[in-house]
C-alpha positions as CSV (number, residue, x, y, z in Angstrom):
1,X,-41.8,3.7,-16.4
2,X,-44.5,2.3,-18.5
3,X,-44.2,1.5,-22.7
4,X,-46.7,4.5,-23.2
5,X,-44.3,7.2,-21.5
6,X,-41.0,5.3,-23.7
7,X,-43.5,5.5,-26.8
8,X,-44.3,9.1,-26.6
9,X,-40.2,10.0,-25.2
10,X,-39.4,7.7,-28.4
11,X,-41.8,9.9,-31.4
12,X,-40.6,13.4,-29.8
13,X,-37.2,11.9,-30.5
14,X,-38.0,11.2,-33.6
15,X,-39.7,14.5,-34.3
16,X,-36.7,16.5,-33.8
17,X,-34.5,14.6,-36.2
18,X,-33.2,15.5,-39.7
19,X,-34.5,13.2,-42.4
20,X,-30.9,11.9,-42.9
21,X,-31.2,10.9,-39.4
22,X,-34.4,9.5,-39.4
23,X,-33.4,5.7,-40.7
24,X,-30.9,5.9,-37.7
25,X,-33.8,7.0,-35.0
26,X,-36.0,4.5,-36.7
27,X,-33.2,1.8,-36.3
28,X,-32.6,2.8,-33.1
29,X,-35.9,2.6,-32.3
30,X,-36.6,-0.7,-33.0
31,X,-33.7,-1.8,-31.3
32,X,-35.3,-0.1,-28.3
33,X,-38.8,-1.9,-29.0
34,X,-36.9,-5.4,-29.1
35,X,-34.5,-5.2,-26.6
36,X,-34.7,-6.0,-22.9
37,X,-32.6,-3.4,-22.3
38,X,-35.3,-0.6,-23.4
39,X,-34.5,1.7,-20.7
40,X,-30.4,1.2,-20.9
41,X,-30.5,2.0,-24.9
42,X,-33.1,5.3,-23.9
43,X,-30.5,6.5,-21.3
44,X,-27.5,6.2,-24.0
45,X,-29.8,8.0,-26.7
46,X,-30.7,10.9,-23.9
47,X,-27.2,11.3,-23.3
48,X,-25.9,11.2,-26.9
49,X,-28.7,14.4,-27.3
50,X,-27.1,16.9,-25.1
């Protein structure tokens, strides 16, 4: 998986949130953006969604 598909995965995120949950996505986000782990911390945010 390339940073373009995470990137656009990462803003629909985003765009579904609440705006009291926004400073948490944008948090979480750039954890995401500098961890090496990017795919590990996508897979717990996928599952935490459903």
């Amino acid at each position: 998986m390339n940073n373009n598909i995470n990137m656009n995965m990462l803003l629909n995120m985003l765009s579904k949130m609440d705006k009291k949950d926004l400073e948490k996505g944008i948090e979480q986000a750039n954890q995401i953006l500098n961890s090496k782990n990017k795919d590990e911390i996508i897979n717990k945010l996928k599952n935490n969604n459903q």
